[in-house]
N, C-alpha and C positions, 0 to 999 in steps of 0.2 A: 504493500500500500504506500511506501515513501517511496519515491522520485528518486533515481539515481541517474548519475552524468560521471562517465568518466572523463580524466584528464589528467596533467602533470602541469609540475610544478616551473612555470614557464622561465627560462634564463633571464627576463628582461624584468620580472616581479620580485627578484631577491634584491634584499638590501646589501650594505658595504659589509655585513657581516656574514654575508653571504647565508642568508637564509629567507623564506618569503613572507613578505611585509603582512601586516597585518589586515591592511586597505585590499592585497592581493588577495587574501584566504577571505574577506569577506567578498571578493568580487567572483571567487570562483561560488561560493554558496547560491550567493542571488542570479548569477548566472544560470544555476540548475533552478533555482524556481523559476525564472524569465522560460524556461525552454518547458518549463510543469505544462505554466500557466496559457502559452501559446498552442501548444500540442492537446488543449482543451478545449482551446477555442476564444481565449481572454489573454491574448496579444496587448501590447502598447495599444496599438493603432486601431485592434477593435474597440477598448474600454474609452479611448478616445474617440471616437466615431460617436458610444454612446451615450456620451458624456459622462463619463465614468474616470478618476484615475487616483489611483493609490498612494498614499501617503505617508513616506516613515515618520514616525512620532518618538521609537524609544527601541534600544538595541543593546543587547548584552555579549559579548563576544568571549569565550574561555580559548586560549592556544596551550595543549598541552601537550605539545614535542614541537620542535623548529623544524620546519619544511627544507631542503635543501633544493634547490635546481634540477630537473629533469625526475624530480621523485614521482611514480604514476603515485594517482590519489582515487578517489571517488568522492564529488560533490553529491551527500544528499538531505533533501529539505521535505518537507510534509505540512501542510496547515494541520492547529490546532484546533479544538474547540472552543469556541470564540461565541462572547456574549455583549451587545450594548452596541458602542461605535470602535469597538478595538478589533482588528483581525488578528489572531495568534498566528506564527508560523514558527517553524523550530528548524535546524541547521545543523550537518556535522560534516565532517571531513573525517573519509577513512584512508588509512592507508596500510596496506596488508592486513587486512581484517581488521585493524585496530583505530578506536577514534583519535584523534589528534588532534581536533578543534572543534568546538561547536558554538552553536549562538541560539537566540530566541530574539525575534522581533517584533512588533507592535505596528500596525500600520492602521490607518482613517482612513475612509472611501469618502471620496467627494462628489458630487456632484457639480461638475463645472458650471453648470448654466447660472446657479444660483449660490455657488461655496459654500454652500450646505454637506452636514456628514449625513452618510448613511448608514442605515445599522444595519449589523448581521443580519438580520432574523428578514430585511427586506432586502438584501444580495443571495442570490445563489450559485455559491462559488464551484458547486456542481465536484467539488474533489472530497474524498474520504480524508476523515479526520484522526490523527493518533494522541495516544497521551503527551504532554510536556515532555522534553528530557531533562526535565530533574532543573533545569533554570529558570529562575522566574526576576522582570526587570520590571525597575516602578521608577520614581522619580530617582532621584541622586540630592542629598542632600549636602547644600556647598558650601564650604567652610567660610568664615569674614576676614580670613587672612587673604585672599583674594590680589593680587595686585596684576598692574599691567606691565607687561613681559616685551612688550613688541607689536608689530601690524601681520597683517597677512592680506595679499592682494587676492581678488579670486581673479583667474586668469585660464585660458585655452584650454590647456589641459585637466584644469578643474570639473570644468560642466560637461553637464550632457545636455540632449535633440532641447531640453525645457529652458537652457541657460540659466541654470541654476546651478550651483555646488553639487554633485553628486555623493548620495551620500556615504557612497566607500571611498570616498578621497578624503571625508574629516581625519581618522586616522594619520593620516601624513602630512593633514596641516598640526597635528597634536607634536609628532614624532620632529616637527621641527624645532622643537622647542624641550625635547629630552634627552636624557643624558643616555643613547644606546648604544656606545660604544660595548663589542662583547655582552650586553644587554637585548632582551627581545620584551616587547610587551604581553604581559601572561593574561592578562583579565582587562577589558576595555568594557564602558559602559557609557553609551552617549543617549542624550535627549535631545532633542532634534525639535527648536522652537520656532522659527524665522527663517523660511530659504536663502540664502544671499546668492545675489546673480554675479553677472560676469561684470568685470572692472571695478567692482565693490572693492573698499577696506574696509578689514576686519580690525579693532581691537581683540588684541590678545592676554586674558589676564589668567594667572596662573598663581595657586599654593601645593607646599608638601604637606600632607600632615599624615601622620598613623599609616606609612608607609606607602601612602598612595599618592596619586598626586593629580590636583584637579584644573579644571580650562572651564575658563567661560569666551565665548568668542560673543562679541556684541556689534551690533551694526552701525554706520554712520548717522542711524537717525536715534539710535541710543536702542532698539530692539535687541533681547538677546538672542545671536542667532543659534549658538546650540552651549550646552554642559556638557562634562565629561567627568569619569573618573577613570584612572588606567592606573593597571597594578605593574611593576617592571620585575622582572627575572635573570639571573645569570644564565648561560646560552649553554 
């Protein structure tokens, strides 16, 4: 009943540490949902046709082994059971039988005519549902040691078809601002507030506390555009 996509761990998605980024292992996840959700029949272009299009709200990521380059994997993803305006979906990365990464995400259907959500119980997402795996993400609560760190431009490689920030590239605007040397990011948790489009600056404000370390990125009209919390690991 879960979705599987194989693939490998692409030369051009590891970092200087030579292992793959973390923005990579979420791209290959949602990749195997994008190919679920088309081979169903709710493509980009059809949920847009019907004024439909999906919206990440909140994202929890776990990496637990480093990816190396050309490692075969298998991306697989599955919706959960989903109640209100939230759609559950869950994520994992195998390789050789074993998981290696996973995530859990949250997403709002809109309504483009009117930006209006719509709830589960009136989408039929037409796919079977499995239990959680065992992750569950809610808000992030942000520490007041808070400070500004720096800008972030959103630029070309940023966006995608929406020109907005995509949202497996936050990650790497995070990772510009952490100490990864011989480090990989083990535990990532972002909230996902304000889209910021292309040519936007971002404020960047960052604290350490209790071993984690947090990002608020905020928009030129003062909007926050997303929180995070990410946990760091030796490699």
């Amino acid at each position: 009943m879960e979705y599987r996509m194989k693939t490998e761990v692409d030369v051009h998605d590891v970092d200087y540490n030579g292992i793959a980024r973390a923005s990579s292992i979420l791209k290959y996840m949602q990749s195997a949902a994008q190919s679920q959700l088309t081979e169903s029949g709710m493509s980009y272009d059809n949920l847009k046709n019907n004024n439909r299009a999906f919206i990440l709200s909140r994202l929890k990521l776990e990496i637990l082994k480093p990816l190396k380059a050309h490692t075969p994997i298998s991306a697989i993803t599955y919706p959960c059971e989903s109640r209100g305006f939230s759609f559950l979906r869950c994520y994992a990365i195998e390789c050789d039988g074993e998981v290696v990464a996973r995530a859990i995400s949250v997403w709002a259907l809109v309504d483009t005519t009117n930006r209006s959500l719509v709830k589960v119980r009136d989408f039929d997402l037409g796919l079977p549902t499995l239990p959680q795996n065992g992750l569950t993400v809610g808000a992030t609560k942000m520490p007041s040691t808070l400070v500004d760190i720096g800008g972030y431009g959103v630029h070309y490689g940023d966006v995608d078809q929406n020109r907005h920030m995509n949202n497996t590239r936050y990650p790497d605007m995070y990772s510009n601002f952490l100490p990864l040397h011989g480090k990989m990011i083990r535990s990532i948790t972002i909230n996902y507030s304000n889209e910021a489009q292309i040519g936007e600056k971002l404020r960047v404000q960052r604290a350490e506390e209790n071993g984690y370390f947090y990002f608020r990125t905020v928009r030129g009209d003062g909007r926050t555009n997303s929180e995070a919390q990410i946990e760091l690991c030796d490699i």
